[in-house]
C-alpha positions, 0 to 999 in steps of 0.5 A: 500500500501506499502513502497515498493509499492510507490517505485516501482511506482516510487517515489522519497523519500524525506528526512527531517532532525533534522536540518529542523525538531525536528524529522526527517522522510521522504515522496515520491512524484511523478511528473507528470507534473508541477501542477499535483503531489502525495505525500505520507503520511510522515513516522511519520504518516503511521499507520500499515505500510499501506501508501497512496497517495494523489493528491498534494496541493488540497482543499480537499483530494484526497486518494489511498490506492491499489497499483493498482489503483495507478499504473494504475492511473499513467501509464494513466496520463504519456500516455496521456501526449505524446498524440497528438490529 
């Protein structure tokens, strides 16, 4: 996936700075509700200018890599959301 990529799935890109850090970089993450989050890779560690998402704040990775999956994964979450049963 690309930079660009996350951005049009609607990331927002959070900023770190020499202050809070020696070098500074940023990531993306994207909210969909308290407790259910993704967060990119930092741009320190993007290899190949090929970035990924992962659940946030889980025991164990959970990775994506397509775009699509991503998009999809995203637009079914924010559905169910709004779901009444």
């Amino acid at each position: 996936m690309t930079e660009k990529e996350i951005t049009l799935l609607g990331f927002e890109r959070q900023e770190v700075t020499k202050d809070q850090h020696w070098e500074p970089y940023h990531y993306y993450t994207y909210c969909v509700t308290k407790g259910l989050e993704f967060i990119s890779v930092a741009s320190d560690g993007v290899k190949d200018g090929k970035w990924y998402v992962e659940i946030f704040n889980t025991e164990e990775p959970v990775r994506f890599y397509d775009f699509g999956e991503v998009q999809a994964l995203i637009n079914r979450l924010e559905k169910a959301k709004h779901e009444k049963e």
